[in-house]
C-alpha positions, 0 to 999 in steps of 0.5 A: 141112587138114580138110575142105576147101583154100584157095582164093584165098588164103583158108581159112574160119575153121572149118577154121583152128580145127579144124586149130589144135585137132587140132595140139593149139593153143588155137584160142580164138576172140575178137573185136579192136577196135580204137577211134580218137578221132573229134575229137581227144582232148578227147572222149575224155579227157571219157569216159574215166571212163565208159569205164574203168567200163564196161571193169571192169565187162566184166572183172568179167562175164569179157568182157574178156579185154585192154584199153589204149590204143596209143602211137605208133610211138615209144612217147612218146605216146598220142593216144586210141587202144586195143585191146580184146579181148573173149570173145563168143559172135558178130561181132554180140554184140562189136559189141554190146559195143563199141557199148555202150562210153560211148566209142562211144555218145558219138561220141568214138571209133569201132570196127572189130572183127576176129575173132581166133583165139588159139592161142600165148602164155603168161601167167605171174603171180607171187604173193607169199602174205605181203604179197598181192602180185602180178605179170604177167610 
């Protein structure tokens, strides 16, 4: 490590990204949150049109880097749960982000928050020039 050792099983999080970065490893820093229905779907599914507009609209700002709801274990079914992951520049600027989410500020989910630091994946998308389409791969 860097400049300085784990100690009791932990690592502060500046040294991750300096060891990350100088492996030649992305080490991007975002922000996880992770929402879950307060009472049942109903609230959820009145919000859901706000929220969605709202979530463009982050993505529209370069906020949002990812967002969808969970399903179950089995993949069957989606109970009003999701995952977003935004680009800030803090803890509290997410939190003020989320906060702000009509899903939040209505009461019909609530939040937690978990920095992240991402540092390997591929995105790949298909273009296709004559019909305009394309494809995430």
């Amino acid at each position: 490590m860097t400049s300085s050792s784990p100690t009791n099983d932990r690592i502060k999080a500046d040294d991750m990204v300096q060891n990350f970065k100088e492996q030649g490893f992305l080490a991007r820093r975002l922000f996880v949150v992770f929402t879950t229905p307060v009472n049942g779907l109903s609230p959820v599914m009145q919000n859901l049109q706000a929220h969605l507009r709202y979530q463009v609209e982050l993505e529209h700002k370069g906020v949002m880097f990812a967002a969808g709801p969970l399903l179950t274990d089995d993949g069957e079914y989606g109970e009003g749960e999701g995952m977003f992951i935004y680009r800030a520049s803090s803890l509290g600027e997410a939190r003020s982000i989320a906060e702000a989410d009509p899903m939040h500020s209505s009461g019909a989910r609530r939040f937690r928050i978990r920095p992240w630091i991402l540092n390997e994946g591929k995105i790949a998308i298909s273009a296709d020039f004559s019909t305009g389409k394309f494809e995430v791969v």
